[in-house]
Structures are given as structure tokens and as C-alpha cells.
C-alpha positions in Angstrom: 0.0 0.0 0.0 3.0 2.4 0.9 4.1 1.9 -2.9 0.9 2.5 -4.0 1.1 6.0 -2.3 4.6 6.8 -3.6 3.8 6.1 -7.1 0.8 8.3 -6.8 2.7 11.2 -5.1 5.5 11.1 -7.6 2.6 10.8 -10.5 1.1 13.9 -9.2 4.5 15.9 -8.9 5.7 15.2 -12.0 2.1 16.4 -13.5 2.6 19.4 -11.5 5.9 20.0 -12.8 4.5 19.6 -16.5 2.0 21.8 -15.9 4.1 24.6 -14.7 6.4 24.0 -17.6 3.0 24.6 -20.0 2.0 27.7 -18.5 5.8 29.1 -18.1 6.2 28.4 -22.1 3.0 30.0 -23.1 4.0 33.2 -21.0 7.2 33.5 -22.6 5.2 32.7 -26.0 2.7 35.6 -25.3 5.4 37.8 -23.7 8.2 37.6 -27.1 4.8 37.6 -29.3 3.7 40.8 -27.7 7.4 42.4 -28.5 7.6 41.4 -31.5 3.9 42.7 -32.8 5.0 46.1 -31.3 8.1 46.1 -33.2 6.3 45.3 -36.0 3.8 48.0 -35.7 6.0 50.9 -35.3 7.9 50.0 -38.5 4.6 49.5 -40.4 4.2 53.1 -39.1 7.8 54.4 -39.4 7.2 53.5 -43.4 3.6 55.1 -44.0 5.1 58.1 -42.7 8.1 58.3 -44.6 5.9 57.4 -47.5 3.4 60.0 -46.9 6.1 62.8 -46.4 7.8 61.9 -49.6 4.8 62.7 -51.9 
């Protein structure tokens, strides 16, 4: 019965342990995402304005 529990313990860290992997990779995948769209947007900008002032 003691194994029983030890499996089950180590079955429910290790789930823990994937599930705070999960949510750490899609923060950093939202965080890098959120630079890089604002990156993005400013030099969509940057270029409509240089292309409007050149006319």
C-alpha cells in the first residue's frame, strides 16, 4: 500500500511540474509575441510616414 502512495505522489509531482512547464512556455510565447507585434507595428508606421512625407 506504501508503494501504492509513492507512485501516486510522484505521479502527481511530476504532472505538477508539466503543468508549470505549459503555463511558463506560453507566457514567454505571449510575452516575445507581444514584442515582437509592437516592433512590427512601429515600423509599419515608421514607413507610412516616410511614405506620406515623400509625396
Amino acid at each position: 500500500m506504501k508503494e501504492l502512495t509513492n507512485s501516486i505522489a510522484q505521479l502527481a509531482a511530476i504532472i505538477m511540474i508539466l503543468i508549470t512547464l505549459a503555463v511558463s512556455t506560453a507566457a514567454l510565447a505571449q510575452w516575445a509575441s507581444a514584442s515582437d507585434g509592437g516592433a512590427a507595428k512601429n515600423s509599419a508606421t515608421t514607413q507610412l510616414t516616410l511614405v506620406a512625407d515623400s509625396r
